[in-house]
N, C-alpha and C positions, 0 to 999 in steps of 0.2 A: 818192325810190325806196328809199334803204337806211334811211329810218325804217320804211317799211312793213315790210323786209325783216328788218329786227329786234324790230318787234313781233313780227309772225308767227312767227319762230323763239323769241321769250320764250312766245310763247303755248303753242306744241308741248310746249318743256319742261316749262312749269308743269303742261298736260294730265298729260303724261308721268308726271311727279313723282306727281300726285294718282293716279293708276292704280297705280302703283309704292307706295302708302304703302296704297291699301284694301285691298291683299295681303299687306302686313308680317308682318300677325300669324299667316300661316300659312306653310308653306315649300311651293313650288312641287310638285304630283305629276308624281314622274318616278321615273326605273329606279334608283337599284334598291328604291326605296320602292311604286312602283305606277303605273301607266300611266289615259292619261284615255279614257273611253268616252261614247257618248251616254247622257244618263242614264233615258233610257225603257230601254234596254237593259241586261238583265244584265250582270253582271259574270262573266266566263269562270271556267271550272273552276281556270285555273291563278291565277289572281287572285280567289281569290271573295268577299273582305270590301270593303264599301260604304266609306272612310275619307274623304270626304269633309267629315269632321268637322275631321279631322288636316292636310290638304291640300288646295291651292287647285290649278285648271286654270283656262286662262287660258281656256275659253268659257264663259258661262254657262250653255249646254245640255249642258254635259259634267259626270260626276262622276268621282271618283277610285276605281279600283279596285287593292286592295293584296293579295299575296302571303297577308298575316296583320297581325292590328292592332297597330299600334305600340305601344311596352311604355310601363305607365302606370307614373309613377313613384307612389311613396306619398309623404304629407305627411309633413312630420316630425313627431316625436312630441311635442306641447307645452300647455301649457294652455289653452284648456279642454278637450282630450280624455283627455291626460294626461299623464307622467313619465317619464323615462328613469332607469331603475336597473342596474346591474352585471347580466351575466345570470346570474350562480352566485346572487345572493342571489334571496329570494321576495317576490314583488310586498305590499307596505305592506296593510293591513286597511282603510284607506282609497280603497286602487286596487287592489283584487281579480283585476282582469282581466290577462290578459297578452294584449295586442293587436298583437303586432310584426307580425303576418300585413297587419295595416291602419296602422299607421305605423312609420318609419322612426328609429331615435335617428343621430345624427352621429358616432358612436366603433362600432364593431363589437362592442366588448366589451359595451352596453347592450343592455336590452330594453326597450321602452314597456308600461308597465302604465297601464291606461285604469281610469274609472270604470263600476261597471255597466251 
């Protein structure tokens, strides 16, 4: 009897565990990121963005409805798109562009100069 009773309980966990890991990659929707709805249903005036993308609910017929959509960060600025240079000087004749608006340098004093 206490084999069975410890299969069945290894079995729970392991269930448990695999449910627990298909969600890892996203963080639970809850308050104060955004609440879960049916998802035939809109999403309310006070919550009007679909994030669903951002956040997991734990039913499959539910989607995530958020406030406003979570802040995307930028990539950092590196090759192949481009370089980081001091921002007082002007971007190189080779990387024209100054694209800080689309990636990010590591030091605040840099800008990302991109290729055309």
């Amino acid at each position: 009897m206490a084999v069975k009773f410890h299969l069945c309980l290894l079995l729970i966990i392991v269930v448990g565990m695999g449910a627990h890991v298909a969600f890892a990659d996203k963080p639970l929707c809850d308050l104060p990121h955004g609440t879960c709805y049916y998802y035939k249903d809109p999403c309310p005036d006070n919550m009007p963005v679909d994030c669903s993308e951002e956040f997991y609910c734990t039913l499959e017929t539910n989607k995530c409805c958020c406030n406003e959509p979570p802040p995307t960060e930028r990539p950092l600025c590196d090759l192949p798109h481009g370089t980081c240079y001091y921002h007082k000087d002007p971007c190189p004749d080779n990387m024209p562009v100054d694209c800080s608006q689309d990636f990010k340098c590591t030091l605040d004093t840099n800008k990302c100069c991109c290729y055309e």
